[in-house]
C-alpha positions in Angstrom: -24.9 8.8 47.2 -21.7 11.0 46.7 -19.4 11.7 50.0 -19.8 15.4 50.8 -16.3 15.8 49.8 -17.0 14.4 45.9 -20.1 16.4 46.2 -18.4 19.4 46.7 -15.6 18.5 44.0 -18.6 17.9 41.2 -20.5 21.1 42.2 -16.8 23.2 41.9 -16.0 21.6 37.8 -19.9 21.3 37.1 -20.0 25.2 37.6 -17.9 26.4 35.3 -19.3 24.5 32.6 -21.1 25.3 29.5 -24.5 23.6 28.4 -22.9 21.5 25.4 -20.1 20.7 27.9 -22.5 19.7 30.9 -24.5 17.4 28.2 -21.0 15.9 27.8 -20.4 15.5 30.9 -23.8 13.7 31.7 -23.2 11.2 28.7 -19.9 10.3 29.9 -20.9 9.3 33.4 -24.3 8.0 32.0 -21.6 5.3 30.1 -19.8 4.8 33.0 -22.4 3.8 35.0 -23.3 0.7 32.5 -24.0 2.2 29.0 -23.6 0.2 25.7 -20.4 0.1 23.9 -22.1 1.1 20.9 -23.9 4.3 22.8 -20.2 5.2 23.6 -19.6 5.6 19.9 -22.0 7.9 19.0 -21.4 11.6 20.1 -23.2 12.8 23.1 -26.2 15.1 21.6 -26.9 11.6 20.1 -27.9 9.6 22.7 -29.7 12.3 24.2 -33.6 13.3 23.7 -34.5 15.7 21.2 -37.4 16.7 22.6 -38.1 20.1 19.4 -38.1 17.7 16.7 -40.8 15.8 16.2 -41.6 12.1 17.4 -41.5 9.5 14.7 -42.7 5.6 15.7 -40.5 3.5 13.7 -39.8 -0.9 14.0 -36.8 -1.9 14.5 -36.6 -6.1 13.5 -34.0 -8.5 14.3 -32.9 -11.8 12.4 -30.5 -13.7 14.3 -28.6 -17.0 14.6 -26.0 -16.7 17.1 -27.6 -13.8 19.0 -25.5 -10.9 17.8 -28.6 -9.0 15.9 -30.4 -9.2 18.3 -27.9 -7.9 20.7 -27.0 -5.0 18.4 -31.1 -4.3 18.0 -31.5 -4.5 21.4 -29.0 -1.2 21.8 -29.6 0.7 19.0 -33.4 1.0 20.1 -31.9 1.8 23.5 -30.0 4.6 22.0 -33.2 5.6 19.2 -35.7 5.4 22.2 -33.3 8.1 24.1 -33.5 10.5 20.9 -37.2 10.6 21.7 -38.2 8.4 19.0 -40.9 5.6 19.3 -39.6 2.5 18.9 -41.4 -1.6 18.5 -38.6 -4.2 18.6 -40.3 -6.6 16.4 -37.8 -10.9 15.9 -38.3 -11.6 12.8 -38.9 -15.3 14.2 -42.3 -14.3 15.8 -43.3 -11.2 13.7 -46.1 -11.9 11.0 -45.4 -11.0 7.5 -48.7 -10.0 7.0 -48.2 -6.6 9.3 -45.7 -5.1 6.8 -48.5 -3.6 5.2 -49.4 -1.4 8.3 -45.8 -0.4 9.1 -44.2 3.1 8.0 -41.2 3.0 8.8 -39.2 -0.6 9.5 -35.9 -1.6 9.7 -34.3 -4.7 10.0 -30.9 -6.0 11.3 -30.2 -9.4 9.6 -27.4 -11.8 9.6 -25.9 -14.4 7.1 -25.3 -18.2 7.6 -23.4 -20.3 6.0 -23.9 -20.7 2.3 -26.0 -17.5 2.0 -28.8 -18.4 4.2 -31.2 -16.7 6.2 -30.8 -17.3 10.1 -32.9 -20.4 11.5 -35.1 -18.6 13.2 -35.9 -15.9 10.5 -36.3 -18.1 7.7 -40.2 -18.2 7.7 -40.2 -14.5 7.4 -37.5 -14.8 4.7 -39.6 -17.3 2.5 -42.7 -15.7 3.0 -41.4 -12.2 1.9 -40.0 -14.4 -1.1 -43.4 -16.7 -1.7 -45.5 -14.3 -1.3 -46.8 -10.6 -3.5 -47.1 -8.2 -0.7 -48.1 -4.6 -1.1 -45.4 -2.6 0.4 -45.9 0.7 -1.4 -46.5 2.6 2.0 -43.5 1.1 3.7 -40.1 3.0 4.0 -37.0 0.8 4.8 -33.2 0.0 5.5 -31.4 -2.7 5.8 -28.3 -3.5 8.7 -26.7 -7.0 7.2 -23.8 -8.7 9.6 -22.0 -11.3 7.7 -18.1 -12.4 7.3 -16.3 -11.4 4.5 -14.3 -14.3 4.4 -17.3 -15.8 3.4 -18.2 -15.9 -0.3 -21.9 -15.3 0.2 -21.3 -12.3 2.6 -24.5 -10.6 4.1 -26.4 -12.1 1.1 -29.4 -12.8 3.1 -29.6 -8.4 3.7 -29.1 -8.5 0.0 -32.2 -10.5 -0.5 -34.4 -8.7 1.9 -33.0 -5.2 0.9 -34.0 -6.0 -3.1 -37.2 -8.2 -2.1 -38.8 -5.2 -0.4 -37.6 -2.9 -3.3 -39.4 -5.7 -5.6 -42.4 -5.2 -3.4 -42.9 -1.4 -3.5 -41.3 -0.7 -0.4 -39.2 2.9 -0.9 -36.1 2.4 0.6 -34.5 5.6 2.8 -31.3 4.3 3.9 -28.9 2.4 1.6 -28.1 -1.0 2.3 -25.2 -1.3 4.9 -23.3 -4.6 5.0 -21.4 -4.8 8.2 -18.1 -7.1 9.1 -17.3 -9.2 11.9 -16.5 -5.8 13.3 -19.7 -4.0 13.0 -19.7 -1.7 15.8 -18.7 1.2 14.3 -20.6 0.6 10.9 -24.0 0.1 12.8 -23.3 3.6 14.8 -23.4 5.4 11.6 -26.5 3.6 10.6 -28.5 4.8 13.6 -27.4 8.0 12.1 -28.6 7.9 9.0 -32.0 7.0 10.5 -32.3 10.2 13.0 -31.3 12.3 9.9 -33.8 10.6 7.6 -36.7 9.6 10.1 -36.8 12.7 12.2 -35.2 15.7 10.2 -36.2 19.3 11.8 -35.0 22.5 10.3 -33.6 23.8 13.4 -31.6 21.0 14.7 -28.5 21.3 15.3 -25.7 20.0 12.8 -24.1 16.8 14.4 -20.9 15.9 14.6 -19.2 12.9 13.1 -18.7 9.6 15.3 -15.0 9.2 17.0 -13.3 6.3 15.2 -14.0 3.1 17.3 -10.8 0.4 17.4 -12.4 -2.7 15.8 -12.9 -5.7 18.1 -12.7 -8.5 15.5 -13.1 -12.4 16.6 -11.3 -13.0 20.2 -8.4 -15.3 19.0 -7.0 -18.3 21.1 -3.6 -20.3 20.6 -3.7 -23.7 21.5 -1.7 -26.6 21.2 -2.6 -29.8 20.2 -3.0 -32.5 22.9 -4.2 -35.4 21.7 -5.5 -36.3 18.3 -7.4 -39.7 17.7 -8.7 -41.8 15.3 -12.1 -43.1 16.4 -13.0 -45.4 13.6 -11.6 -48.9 13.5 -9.1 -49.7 11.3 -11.8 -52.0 9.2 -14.1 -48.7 8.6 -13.9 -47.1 5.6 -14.0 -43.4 7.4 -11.3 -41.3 9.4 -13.1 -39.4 12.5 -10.9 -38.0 14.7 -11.3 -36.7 18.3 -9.3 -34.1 18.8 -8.4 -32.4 22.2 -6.6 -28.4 22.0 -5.0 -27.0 25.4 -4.3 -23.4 26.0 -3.1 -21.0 28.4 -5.3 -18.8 28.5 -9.3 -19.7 29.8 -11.2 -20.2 27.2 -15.1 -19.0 27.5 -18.1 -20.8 25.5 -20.9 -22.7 26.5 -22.3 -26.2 25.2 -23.7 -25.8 21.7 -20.8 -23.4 20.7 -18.5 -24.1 17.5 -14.5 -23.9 17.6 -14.1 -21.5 14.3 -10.5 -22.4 12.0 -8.8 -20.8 9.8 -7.1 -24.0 7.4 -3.9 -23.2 5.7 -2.8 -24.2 2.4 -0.7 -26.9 1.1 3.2 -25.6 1.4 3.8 -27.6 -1.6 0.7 -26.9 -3.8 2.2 -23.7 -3.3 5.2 -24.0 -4.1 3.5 -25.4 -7.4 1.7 -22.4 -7.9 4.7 -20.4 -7.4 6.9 -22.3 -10.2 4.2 -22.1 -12.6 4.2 -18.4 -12.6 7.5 -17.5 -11.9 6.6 -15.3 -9.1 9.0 -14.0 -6.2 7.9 -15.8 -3.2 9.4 -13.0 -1.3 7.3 -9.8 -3.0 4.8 -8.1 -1.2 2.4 -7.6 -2.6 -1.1 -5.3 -0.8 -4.3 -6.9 -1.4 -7.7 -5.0 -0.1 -7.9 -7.7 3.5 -4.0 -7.8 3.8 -0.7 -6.6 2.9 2.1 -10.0 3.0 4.7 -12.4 1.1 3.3 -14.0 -1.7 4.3 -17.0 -0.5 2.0 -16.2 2.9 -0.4 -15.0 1.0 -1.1 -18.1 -0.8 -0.2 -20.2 2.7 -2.2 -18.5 5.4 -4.9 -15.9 3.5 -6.4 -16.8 0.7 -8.7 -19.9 -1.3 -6.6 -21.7 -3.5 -8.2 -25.1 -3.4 -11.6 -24.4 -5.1 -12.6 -21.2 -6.3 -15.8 -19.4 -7.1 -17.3 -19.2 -10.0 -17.3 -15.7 -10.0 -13.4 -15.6 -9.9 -13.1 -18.1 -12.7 -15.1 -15.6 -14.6 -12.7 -13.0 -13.4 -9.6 -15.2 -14.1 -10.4 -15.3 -17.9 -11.1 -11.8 -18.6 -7.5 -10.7 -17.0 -6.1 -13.6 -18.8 -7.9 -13.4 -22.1 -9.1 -17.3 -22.2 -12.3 -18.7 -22.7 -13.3 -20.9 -20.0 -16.5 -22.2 -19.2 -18.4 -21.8 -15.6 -16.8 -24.3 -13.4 -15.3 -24.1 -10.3 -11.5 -25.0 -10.0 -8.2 -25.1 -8.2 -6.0 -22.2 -8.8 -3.5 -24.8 -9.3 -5.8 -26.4 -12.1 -6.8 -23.4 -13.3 -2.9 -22.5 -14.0 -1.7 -25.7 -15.5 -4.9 -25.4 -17.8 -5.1 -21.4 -18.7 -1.7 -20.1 -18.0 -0.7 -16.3 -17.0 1.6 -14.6 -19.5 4.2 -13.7 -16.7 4.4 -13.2 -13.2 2.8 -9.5 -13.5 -0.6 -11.1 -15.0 -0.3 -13.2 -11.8 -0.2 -10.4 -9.1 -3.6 -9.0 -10.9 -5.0 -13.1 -10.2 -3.7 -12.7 -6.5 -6.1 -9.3 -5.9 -8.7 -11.1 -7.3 -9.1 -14.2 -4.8 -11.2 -14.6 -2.1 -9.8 -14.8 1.6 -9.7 -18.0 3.0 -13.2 -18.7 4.6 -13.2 -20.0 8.2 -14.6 -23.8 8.6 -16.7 -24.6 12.1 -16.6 -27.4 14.6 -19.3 -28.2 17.0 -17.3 -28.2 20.1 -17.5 -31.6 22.0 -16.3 -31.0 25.4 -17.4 -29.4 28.6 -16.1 -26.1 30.7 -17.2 -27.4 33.8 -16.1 -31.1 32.8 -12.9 -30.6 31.2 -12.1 -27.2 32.6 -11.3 -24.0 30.9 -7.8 -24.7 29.1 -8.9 -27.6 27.2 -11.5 -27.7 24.5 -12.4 -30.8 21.9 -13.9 -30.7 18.3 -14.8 -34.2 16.5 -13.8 -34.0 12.7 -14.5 -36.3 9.7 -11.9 -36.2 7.3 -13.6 -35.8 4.0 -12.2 -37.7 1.2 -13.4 -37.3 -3.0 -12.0 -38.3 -6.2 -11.8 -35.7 -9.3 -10.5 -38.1 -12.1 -9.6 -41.3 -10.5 -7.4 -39.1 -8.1 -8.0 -39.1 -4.2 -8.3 -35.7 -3.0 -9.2 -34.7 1.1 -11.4 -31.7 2.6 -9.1 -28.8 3.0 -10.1 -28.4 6.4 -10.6 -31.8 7.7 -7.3 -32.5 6.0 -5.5 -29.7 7.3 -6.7 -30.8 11.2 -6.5 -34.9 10.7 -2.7 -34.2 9.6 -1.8 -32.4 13.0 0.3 -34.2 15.5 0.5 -34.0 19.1 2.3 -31.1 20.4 1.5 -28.6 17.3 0.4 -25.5 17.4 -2.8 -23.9 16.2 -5.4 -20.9 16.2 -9.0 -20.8 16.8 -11.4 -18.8 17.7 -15.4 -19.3 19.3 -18.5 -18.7 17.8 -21.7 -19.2 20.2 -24.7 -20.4 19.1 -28.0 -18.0 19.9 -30.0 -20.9 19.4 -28.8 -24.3 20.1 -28.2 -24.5 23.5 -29.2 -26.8 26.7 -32.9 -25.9 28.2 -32.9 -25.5 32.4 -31.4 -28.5 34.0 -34.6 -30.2 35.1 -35.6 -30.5 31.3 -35.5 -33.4 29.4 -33.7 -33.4 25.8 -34.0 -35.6 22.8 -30.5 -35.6 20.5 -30.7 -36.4 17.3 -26.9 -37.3 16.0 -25.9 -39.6 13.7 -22.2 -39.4 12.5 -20.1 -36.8 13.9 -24.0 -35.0 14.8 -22.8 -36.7 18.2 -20.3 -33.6 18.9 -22.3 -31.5 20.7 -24.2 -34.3 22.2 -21.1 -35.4 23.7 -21.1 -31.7 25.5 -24.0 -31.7 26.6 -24.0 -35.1 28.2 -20.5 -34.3 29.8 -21.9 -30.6 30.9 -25.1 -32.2 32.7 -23.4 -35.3 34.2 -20.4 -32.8 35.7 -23.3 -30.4 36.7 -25.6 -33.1 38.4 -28.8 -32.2 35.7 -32.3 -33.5 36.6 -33.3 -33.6 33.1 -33.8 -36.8 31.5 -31.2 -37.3 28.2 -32.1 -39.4 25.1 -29.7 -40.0 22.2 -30.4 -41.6 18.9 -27.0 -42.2 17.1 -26.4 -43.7 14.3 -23.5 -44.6 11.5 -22.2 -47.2 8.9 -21.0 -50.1 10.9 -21.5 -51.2 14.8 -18.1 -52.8 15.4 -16.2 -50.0 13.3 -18.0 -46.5 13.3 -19.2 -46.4 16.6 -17.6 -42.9 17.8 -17.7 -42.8 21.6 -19.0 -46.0 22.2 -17.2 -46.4 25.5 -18.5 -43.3 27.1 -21.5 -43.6 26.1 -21.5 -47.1 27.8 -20.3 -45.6 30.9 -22.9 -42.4 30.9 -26.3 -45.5 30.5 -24.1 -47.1 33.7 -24.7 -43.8 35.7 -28.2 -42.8 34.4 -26.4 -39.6 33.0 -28.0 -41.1 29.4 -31.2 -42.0 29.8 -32.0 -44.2 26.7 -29.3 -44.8 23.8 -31.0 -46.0 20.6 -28.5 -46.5 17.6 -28.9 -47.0 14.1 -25.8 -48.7 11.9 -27.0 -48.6 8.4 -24.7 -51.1 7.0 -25.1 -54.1 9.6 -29.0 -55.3 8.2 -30.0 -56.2 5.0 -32.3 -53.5 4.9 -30.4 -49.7 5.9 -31.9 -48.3 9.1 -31.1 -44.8 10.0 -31.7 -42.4 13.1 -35.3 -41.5 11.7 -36.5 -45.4 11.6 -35.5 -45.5 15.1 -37.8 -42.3 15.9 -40.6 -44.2 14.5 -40.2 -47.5 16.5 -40.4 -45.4 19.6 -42.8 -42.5 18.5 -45.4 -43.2 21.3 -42.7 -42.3 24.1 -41.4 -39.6 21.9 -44.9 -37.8 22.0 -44.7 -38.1 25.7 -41.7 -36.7 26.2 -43.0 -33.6 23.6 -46.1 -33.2 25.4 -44.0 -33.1 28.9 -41.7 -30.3 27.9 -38.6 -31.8 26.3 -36.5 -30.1 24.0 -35.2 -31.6 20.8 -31.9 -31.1 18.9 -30.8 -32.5 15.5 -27.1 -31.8 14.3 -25.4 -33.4 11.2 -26.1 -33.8 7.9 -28.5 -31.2 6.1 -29.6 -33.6 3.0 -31.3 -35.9 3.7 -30.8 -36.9 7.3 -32.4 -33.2 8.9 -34.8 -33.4 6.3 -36.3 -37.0 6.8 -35.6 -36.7 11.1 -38.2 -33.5 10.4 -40.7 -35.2 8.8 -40.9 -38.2 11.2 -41.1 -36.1 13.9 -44.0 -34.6 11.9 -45.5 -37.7 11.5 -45.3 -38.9 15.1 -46.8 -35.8 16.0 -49.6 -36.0 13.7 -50.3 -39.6 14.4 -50.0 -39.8 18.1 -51.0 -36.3 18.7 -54.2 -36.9 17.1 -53.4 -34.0 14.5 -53.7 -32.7 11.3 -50.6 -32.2 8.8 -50.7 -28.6 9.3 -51.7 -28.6 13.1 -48.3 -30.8 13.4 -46.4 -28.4 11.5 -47.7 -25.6 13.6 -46.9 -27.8 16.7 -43.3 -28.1 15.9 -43.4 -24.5 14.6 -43.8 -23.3 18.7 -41.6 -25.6 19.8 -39.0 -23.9 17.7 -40.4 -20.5 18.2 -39.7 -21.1 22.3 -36.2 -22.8 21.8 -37.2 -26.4 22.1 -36.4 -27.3 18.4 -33.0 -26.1 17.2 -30.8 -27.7 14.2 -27.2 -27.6 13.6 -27.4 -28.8 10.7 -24.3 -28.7 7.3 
């Protein structure tokens, strides 16, 4: 309650107010009191019910990865419901495909994963929109997509809805929005679009235009590199380094969460590049993303090292050659097809994509290693194009730090793959440097004193050579922080043995742990490893469980459907 004195100032400004200014008023200290940030970029009459026009009941679906569609849904049907308008908040992960058929109106918010995919969790819906011939000719839609620009494949997974429901007979009202990191103010004018289009009345009121919202964009940390180690022995024929990043200022993230990095370019393939086409290093030139020195430009912004295919194709028309569809360095490209002059090259620098962010399972622990220090585990990647040794821009770029170096990051969290309650048990499934976040979770639940029961299969190339961690792992079987360790080196028997043999040899215990509530996790390699760890859990499932192939699949369907399957798979 209000003091009699705040009382009496309220009742002295509220009375001189005009209706539009007291619905004003009420807004503002509706946000004050906890309202979203996106309500508080839409304009009051927004958020407010219309009670003269009339109700529409509309779905609002969410696709998500790392939580930030469902976030945004989660508001905007806050704001809609407040307009008076009926809204179902349908994730994509549990909604059946089948229902489209009954909706009128249905909208989806949909994210983009790394090369173009559909979120984890939405990709049933996503391949059964796709597999499937659905009549849709009742259906009215529009299509939020979230993605990264920096990304070549950016919101192409709203691309592929947006056009698959088109393909389908779906009538879309609302044109395809493809949203930024910074999508706040993007997503308040789609809400708009859909009061104008869902629930239009003659007599409403025009509406004004949203205030321009100051993008947000990625929270950015400086660090300074610490320590940076090799972990293979000097026999192995891999580099995996651990690599450990102070700051001053506390970082936030939780186990499961990836350090995000910007690589730069090679000063001197630049410098190539530069010679080549007798370009000022100094000019500035403006680009659409950025405005900088060429020479920056080329350093710090954009990809140089392996281009799309797309701007290959691009390349040749501005250039006039014929090349064929490949995908080369800019540096290639040039010695190759050369520019006629250093003008031609400033039209080559507007064409080139901005340098796409690489991410890192993070591998250390807030409440382990406190909150100015975090640690990623990279494999340099190595690969010959014509007899000649070339490394993974990224991992190149981080494995040639040294201690004392400065660099940038920021944190992405993962929605899904994150540690259950602390008296649930958890199979980890991490061969290679798939033992990052395995490493945080073990040092999050040993500093935290977790009652769950921990199980790790690891696995590699060599025992003596490759095994990443092998003293801390040691030391967390000594303290009963690791449960069981059961490790796989391929190239130590005659016959190669990987992480999913291992699964097999102990599938009767695995089944038990399923059946009492433990939650598995599988990070590393995509092909095959993710692939063949899926189908012997299948197996196991089917075989101990007493199951049919499709009852397994639906078996380890639920467990992923109530966040006790997750991949972070590459």
């Amino acid at each position: 309650m209000l003091s009699e004195t705040k009382l009496n100032v309220l009742k002295q400004i509220s009375g001189d107010l005009s209706r539009d200014e007291a619905i004003w008023a009420s807004g503002y200290l509706a946000g004050i009191a906890g309202g979203t940030t996106l309500a508080a970029t839409l304009p009051p009459q927004q958020t407010e019910t219309s009670i003269q026009n009339a109700v529409k009941k509309i779905t609002l679906a969410y696709g998500t990865e790392t939580g930030n569609s469902k976030k945004l849904a989660t508001a905007l049907a806050g704001i809609i419901k407040k307009k008076g308008i009926q809204v179902k908040l349908a994730d994509l992960s549990q909604y059946k495909p089948k229902d489209l058929g009954k909706e009128e109106f249905f909208f989806v918010i949909i994210s983009t994963q790394g090369e173009g995919e559909p979120p984890l969790l939405a990709k049933k819906f996503y391949d059964y929109i796709h597999e499937n011939e659905i009549n849709l000719s009742n259906l009215k839609f529009g299509i939020l997509a979230l993605g990264d620009s920096s990304y070549p494949q950016f919101c192409k997974t709203g691309e592929d809805v947006d056009s698959r429901f088109e393909i389908l007979g779906a009538q879309r009202i609302i044109p395809l929005k493809k949203c930024d990191i910074d999508y706040e103010q993007d997503a308040s004018h789609w809400i708009e679009h859909i009061f104008e289009t869902v629930n239009k009345a003659p007599d409403s009121a025009p509406q004004s235009s949203a205030a321009p919202k100051k993008p947000t964009g990625r929270k950015k940390y400086q660090g300074k590199i610490s320590s940076i180690i090799n972990l293979n022995d000097i026999t192995s024929e891999k580099e995996t380094y651990h690599i450990e990043i102070e700051t001053e200022e506390a970082l936030v993230y939780q186990p499961g969460a990836a350090l995000g990095i910007i690589p730069l370019n090679s000063k001197s393939v630049v410098n190539e590049i530069i010679t080549l086409t007798g370009i000022d290093p100094q000019k500035r030139i403006e680009t659409a993303k950025v405005t900088d020195r060429v020479e920056e430009l080329l350093h710090r912004h954009f990809n140089i090292s392996y281009l799309l295919k797309s701007v290959v194709a691009q390349y040749a028309r501005i250039t006039g050659h014929s090349i064929p569809e490949v995908r080369l360095s800019l540096l290639d490209l040039l010695r190759i097809y050369p520019v006629k002059n250093a003008g031609e090259f400033e039209d080559i620098i507007q064409i080139l994509a901005a340098q796409a962010p690489r991410l890192y399972s993070i591998s250390s622990s807030l409440e382990a290693h406190g909150d100015t220090e975090i640690h990623i585990t990279v494999a340099k990647s190595e690969f010959f194009i014509d007899h000649e040794k070339h490394n993974g821009l990224c991992s190149g770029f981080l494995s040639g730090f040294s201690e004392g170096e400065e660099v940038e990051f920021y944190i992405q969290d993962s929605g899904h793959f994150k540690l259950p309650e602390a008296d649930k048990d958890i199979i980890m499934i991490g061969p290679g440097t798939g033992i990052a976040p395995f490493r945080s979770f073990l040092w999050e639940r040993d500093a935290t004193g977790a009652e769950g029961r921990n199980w790790l299969f690891f696995g590699d190339r060599n025992f003596v050579s490759d095994f990443l961690y092998q003293a801390e792992l040691q030391d967390f079987l000594k303290t009963g922080s690791l449960t069981h360790l059961d490790l796989a080196f391929s190239r130590d028997t005659a016959e190669k043995v990987y992480v999913q043999h291992r699964l097999e040899q102990k599938a009767q215990e695995i089944f038990y742990w399923l059946e009492g509530g433990a939650s598995v996790y599988v990070c590393g390699a995509k092909e095959p490893m993710s692939r063949d760890v899926e189908q012997t859990l299948l197996t196991i499932i089917q075989n101990e469980g007493k199951q049919s192939k499709e009852e397994a699949v639906l078996y380890l369907e639920e467990m992923e459907l109530n966040g006790r399957y997750a991949k972070d798979v590459y």
